[in-house]
C-alpha positions as protocol buffer text, in pm:
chain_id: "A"
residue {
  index: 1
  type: UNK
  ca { x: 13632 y: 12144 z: 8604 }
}
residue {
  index: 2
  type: UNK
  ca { x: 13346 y: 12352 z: 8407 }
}
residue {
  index: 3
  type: UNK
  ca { x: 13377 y: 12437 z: 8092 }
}
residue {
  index: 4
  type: UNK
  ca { x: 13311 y: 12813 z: 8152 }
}
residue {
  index: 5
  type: UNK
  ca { x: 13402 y: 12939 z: 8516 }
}
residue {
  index: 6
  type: UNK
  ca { x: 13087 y: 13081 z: 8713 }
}
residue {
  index: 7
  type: UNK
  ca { x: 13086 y: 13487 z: 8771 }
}
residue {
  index: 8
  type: UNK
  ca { x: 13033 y: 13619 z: 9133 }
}
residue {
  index: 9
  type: UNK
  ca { x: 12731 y: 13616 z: 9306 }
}
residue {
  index: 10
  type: UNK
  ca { x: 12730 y: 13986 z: 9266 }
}
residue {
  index: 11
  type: UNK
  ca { x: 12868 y: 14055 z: 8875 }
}
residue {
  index: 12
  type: UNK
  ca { x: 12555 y: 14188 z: 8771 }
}
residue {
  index: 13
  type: UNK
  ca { x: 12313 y: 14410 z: 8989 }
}
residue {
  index: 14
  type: UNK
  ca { x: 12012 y: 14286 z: 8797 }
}
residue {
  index: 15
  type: UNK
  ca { x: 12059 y: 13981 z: 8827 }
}
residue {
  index: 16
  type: UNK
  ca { x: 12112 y: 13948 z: 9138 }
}
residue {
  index: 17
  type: UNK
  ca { x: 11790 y: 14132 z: 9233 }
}
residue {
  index: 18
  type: UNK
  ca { x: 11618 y: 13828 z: 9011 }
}
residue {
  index: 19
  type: UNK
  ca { x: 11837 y: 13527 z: 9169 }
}
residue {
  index: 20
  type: UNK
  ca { x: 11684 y: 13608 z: 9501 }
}
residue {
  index: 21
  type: UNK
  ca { x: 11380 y: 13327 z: 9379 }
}
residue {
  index: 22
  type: UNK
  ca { x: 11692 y: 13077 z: 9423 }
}
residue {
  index: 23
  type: UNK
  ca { x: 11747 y: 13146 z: 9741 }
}
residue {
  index: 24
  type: UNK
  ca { x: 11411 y: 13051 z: 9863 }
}
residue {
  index: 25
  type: UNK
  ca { x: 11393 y: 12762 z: 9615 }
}
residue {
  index: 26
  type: UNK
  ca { x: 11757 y: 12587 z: 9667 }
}
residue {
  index: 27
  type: UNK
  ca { x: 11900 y: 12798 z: 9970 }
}
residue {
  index: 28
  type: UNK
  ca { x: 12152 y: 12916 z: 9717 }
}
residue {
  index: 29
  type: UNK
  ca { x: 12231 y: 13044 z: 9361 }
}
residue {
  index: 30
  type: UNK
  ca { x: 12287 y: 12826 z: 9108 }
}
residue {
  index: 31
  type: UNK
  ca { x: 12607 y: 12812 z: 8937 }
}
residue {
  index: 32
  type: UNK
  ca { x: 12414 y: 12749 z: 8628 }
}
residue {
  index: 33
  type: UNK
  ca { x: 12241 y: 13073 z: 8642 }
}
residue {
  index: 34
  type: UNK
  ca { x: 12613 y: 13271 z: 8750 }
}
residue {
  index: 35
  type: UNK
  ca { x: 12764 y: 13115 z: 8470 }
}
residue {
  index: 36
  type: UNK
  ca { x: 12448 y: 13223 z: 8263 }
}
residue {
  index: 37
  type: UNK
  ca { x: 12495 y: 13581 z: 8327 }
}
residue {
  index: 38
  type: UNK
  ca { x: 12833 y: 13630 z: 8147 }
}
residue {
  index: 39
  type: UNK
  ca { x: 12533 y: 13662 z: 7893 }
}
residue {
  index: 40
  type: UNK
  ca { x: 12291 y: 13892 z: 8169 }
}
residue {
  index: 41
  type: UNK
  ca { x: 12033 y: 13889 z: 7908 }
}
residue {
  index: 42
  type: UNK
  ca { x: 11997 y: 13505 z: 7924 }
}
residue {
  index: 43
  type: UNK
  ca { x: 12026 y: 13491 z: 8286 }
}
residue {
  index: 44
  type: UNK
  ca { x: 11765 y: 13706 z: 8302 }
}
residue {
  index: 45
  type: UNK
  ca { x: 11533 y: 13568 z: 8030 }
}
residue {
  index: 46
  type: UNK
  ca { x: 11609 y: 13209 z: 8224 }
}
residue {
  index: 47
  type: UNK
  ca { x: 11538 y: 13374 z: 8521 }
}
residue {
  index: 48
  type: UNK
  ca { x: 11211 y: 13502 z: 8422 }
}
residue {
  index: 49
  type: UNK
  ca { x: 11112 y: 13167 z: 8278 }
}
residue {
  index: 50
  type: UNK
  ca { x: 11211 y: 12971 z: 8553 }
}
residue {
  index: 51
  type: UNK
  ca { x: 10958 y: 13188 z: 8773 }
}
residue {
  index: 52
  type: UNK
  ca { x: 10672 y: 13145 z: 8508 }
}
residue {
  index: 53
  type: UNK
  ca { x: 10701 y: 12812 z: 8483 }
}
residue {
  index: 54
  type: UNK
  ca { x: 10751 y: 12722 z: 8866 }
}
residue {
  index: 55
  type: UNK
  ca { x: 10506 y: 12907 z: 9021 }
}
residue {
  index: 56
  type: UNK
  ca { x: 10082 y: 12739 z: 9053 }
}
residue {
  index: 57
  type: UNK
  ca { x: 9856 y: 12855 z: 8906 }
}
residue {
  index: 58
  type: UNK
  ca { x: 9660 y: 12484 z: 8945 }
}
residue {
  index: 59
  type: UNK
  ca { x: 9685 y: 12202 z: 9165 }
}
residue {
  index: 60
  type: UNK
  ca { x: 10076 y: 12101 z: 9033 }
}
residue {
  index: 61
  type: UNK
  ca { x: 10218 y: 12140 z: 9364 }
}
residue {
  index: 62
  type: UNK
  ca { x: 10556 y: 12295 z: 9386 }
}
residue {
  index: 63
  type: UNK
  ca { x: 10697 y: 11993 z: 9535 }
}
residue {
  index: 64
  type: UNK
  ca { x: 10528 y: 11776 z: 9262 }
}
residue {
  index: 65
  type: UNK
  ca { x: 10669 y: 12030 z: 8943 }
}
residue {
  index: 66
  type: UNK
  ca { x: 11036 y: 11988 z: 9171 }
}
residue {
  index: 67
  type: UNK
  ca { x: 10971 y: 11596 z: 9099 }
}
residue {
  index: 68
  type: UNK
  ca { x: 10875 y: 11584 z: 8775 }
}
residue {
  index: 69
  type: UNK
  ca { x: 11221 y: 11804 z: 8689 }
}
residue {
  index: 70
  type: UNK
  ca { x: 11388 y: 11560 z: 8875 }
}
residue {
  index: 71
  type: UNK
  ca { x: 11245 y: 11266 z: 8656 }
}
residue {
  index: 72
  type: UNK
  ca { x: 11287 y: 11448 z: 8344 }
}
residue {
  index: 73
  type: UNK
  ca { x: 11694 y: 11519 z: 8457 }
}
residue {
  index: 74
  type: UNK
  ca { x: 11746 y: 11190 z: 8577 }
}
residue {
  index: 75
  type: UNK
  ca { x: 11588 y: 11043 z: 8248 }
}
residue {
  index: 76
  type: UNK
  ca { x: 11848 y: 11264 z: 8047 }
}
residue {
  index: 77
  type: UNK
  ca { x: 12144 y: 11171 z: 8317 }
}
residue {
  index: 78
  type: UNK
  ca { x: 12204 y: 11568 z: 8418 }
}
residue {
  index: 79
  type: UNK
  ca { x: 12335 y: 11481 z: 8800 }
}
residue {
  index: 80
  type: UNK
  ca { x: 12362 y: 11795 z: 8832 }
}
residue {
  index: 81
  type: UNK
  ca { x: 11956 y: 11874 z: 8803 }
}
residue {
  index: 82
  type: UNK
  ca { x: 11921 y: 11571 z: 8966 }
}
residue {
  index: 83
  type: UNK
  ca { x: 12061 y: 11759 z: 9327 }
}
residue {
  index: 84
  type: UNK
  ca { x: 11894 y: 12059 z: 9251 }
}
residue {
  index: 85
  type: UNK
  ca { x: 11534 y: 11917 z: 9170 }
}
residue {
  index: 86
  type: UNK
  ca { x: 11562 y: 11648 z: 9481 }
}
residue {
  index: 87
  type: UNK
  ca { x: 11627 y: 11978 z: 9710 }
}
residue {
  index: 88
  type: UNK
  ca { x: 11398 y: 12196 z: 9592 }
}
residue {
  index: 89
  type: UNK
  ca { x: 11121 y: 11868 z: 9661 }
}
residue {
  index: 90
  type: UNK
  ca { x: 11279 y: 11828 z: 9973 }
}
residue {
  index: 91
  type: UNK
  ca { x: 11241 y: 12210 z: 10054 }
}
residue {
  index: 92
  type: UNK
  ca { x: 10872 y: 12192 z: 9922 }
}
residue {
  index: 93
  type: UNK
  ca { x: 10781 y: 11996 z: 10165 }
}
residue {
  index: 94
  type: UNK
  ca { x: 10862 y: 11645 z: 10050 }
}
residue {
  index: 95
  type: UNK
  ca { x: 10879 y: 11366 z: 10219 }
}
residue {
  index: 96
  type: UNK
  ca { x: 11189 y: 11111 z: 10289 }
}
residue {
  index: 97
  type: UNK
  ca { x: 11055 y: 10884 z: 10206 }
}
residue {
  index: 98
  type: UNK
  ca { x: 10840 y: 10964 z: 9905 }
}
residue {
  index: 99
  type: UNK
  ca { x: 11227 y: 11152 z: 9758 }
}
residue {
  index: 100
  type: UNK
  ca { x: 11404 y: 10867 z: 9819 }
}
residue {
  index: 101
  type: UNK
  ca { x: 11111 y: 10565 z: 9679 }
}
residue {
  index: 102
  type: UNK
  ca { x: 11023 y: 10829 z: 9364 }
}
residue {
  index: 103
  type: UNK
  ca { x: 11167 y: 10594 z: 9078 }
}
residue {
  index: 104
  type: UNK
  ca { x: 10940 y: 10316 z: 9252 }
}
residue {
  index: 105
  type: UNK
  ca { x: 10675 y: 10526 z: 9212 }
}
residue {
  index: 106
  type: UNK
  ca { x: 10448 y: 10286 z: 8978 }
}
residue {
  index: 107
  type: UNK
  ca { x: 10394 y: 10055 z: 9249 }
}
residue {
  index: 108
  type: UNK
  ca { x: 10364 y: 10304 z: 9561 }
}
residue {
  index: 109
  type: UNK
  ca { x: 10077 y: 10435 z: 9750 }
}
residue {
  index: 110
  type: UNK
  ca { x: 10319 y: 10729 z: 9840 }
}
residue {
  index: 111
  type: UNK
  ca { x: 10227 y: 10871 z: 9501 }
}
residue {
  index: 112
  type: UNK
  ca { x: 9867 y: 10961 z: 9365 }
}
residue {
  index: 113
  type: UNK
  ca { x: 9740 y: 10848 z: 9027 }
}
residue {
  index: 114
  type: UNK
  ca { x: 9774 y: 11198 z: 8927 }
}
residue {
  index: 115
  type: UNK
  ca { x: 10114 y: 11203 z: 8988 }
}
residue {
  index: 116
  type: UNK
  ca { x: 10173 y: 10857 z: 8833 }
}
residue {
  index: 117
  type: UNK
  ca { x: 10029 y: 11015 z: 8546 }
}
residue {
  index: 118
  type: UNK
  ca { x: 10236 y: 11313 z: 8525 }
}
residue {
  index: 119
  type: UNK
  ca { x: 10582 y: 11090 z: 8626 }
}
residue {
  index: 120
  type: UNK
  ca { x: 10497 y: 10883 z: 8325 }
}
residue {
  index: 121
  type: UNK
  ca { x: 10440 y: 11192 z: 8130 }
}
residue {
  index: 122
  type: UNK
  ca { x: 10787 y: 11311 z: 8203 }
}
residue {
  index: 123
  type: UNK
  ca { x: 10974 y: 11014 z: 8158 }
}
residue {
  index: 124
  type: UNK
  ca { x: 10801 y: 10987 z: 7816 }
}
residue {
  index: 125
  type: UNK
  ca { x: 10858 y: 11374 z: 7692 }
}
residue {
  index: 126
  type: UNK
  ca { x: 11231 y: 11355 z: 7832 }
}
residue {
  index: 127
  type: UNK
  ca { x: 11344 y: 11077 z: 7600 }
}
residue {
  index: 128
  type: UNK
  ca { x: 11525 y: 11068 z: 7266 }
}
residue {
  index: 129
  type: UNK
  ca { x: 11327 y: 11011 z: 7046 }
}
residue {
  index: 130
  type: UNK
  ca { x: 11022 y: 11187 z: 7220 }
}
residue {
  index: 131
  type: UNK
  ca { x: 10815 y: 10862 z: 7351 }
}
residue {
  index: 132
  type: UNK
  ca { x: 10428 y: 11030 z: 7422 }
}
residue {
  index: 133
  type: UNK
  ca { x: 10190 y: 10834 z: 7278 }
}
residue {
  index: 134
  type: UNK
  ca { x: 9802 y: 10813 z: 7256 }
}
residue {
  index: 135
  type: UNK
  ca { x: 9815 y: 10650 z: 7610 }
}
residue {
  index: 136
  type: UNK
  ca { x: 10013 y: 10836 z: 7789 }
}
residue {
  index: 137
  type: UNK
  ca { x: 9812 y: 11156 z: 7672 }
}
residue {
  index: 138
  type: UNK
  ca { x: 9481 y: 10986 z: 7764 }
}
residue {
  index: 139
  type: UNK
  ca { x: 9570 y: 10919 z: 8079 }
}
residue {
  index: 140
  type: UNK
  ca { x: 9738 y: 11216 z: 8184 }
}
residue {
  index: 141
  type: UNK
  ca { x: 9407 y: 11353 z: 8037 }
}
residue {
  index: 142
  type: UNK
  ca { x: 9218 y: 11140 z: 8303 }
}
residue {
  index: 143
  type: UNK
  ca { x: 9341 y: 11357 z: 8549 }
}
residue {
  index: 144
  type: UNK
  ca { x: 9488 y: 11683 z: 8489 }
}
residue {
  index: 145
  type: UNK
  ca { x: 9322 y: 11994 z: 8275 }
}
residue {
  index: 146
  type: UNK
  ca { x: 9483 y: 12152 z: 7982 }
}
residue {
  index: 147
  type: UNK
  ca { x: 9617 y: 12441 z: 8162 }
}
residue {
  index: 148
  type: UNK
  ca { x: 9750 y: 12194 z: 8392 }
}
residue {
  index: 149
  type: UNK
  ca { x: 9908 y: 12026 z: 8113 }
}
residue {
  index: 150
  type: UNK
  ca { x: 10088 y: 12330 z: 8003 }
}
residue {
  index: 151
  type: UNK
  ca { x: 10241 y: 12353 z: 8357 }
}
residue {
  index: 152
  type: UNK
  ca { x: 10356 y: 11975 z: 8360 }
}
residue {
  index: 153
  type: UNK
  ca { x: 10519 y: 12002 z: 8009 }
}
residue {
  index: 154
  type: UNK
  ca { x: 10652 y: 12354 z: 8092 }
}
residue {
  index: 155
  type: UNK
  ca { x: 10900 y: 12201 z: 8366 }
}
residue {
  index: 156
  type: UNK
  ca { x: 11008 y: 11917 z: 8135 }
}
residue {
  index: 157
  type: UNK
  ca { x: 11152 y: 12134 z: 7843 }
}
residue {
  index: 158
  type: UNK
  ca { x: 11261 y: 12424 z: 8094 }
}
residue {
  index: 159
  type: UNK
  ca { x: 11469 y: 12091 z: 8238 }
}
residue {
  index: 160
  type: UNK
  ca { x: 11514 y: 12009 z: 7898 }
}
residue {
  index: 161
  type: UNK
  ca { x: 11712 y: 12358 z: 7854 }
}
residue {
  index: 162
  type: UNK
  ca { x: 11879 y: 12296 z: 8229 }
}
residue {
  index: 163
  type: UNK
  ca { x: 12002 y: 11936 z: 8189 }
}
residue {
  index: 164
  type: UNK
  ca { x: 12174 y: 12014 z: 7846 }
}
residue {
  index: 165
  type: UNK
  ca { x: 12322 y: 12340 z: 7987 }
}
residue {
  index: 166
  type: UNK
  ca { x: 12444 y: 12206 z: 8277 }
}
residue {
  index: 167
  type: UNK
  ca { x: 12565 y: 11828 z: 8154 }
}
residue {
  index: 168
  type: UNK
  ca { x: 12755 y: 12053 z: 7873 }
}
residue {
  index: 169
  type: UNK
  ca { x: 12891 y: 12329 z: 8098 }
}
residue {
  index: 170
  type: UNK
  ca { x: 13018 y: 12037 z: 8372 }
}
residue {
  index: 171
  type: UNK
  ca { x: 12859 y: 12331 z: 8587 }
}
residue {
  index: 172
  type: UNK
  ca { x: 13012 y: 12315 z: 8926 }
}
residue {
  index: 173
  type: UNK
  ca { x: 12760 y: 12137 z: 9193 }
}
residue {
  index: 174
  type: UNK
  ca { x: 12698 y: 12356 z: 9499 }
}
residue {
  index: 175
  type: UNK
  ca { x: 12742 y: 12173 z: 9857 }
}
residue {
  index: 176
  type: UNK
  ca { x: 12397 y: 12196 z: 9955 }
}
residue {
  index: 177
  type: UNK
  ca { x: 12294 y: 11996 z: 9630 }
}
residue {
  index: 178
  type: UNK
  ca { x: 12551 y: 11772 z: 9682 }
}
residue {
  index: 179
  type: UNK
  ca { x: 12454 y: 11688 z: 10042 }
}
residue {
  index: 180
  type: UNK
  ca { x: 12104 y: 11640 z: 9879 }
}
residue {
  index: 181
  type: UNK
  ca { x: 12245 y: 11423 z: 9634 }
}
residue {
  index: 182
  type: UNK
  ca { x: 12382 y: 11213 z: 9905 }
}
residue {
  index: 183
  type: UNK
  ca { x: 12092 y: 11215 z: 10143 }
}
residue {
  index: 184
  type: UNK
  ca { x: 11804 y: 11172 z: 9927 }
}
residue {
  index: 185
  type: UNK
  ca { x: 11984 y: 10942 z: 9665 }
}
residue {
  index: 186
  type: UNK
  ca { x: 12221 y: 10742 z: 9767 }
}
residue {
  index: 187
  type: UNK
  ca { x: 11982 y: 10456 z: 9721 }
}
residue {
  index: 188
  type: UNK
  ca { x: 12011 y: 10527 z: 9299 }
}
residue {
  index: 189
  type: UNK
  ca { x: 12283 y: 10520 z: 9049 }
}
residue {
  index: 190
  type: UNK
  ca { x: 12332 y: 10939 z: 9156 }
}
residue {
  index: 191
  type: UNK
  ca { x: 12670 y: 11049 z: 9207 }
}
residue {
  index: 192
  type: UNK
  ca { x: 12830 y: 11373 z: 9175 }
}
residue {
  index: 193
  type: UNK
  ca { x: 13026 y: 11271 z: 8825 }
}
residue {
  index: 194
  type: UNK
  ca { x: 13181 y: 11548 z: 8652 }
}
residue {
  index: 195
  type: UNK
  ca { x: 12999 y: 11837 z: 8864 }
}
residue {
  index: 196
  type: UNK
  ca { x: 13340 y: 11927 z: 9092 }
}
């Protein structure tokens, strides 16, 4: 049971208009974002930062930002994010079989060195205490521009903000997530825990 019961889809206007990214993102609204707007001024502001930081301006692909939020949720243990991030990968034109091989991604040709780089990058940034180090930074150097960077770190702290919101609020996980959970998971420690 969440700690703080989700609004309708259709409490505020506004927000609605603005939740429409969701839709093409996850299929869906986020109970995260309908709990959010009991607040509409932080479901908006989250909104509008979600959108920032999601969209390319580089070469981070969407599906490849959708994996590093999934590294960076499953690193902090938000099931929860985990669904949502594996979905929105999945609807970004991800692979089976690179979603469901992504945590043996240091030894796979399904993933680029790039994206090696980046994975480590998030599993590093994620942690408690913060684990970057002069190697990790060099080497996602090797292969990604500063602006790049910004993008990269951008979806590990706005899944920084996510996991915490979400593991705290027990937010309620939608069945489309769930079924994404299941399908694209089921070969990790994922389960649905606390998100009914």
């Amino acid at each position: 049971m969440p700690l703080v019961t989700p609004l309708s889809q259709n409490h505020d206007q506004e927000v609605v208009e603005l939740a429409r990214f969701f839709n093409e993102t996850l299929g869906f609204c986020p109970n995260s974002v309908l709990t959010m707007q009991r607040r509409p001024a932080i479901a908006k502001a989250f909104i509008q930062l979600n959108k920032a930081v999601m969209e390319n301006h580089g070469s981070v692909t969407s599906e490849q930002k959708r994996l590093i939020g999934y590294i960076t949720s499953a690193n902090t243990g938000c099931r929860y994010c985990e669904a949502h991030t594996i979905l929105a990968a999945h609807r970004y034109g991800g692979s089976d079989e690179r979603l469901q091989n992504i945590w043996d991604f240091r030894d796979s040709s399904l993933y680029s060195d790039a994206e090696k780089a980046a994975f480590e990058f998030a599993l590093a940034a994620s942690s408690i205490p913060n684990a970057v180090n002069e190697d990790i930074s060099a080497n996602l150097h090797e292969y990604w521009n500063d602006d790049e960077i910004v993008e990269i770190l951008g979806v590990i702290s706005l899944f920084g903000y996510l996991n915490r919101w979400n593991d705290s609020m027990g937010t309620t996980m939608e069945d489309g997530a769930v079924d994404a959970g299941k399908t694209y998971l089921g070969n990790t420690s994922w389960e649905r825990g606390k998100h009914v």
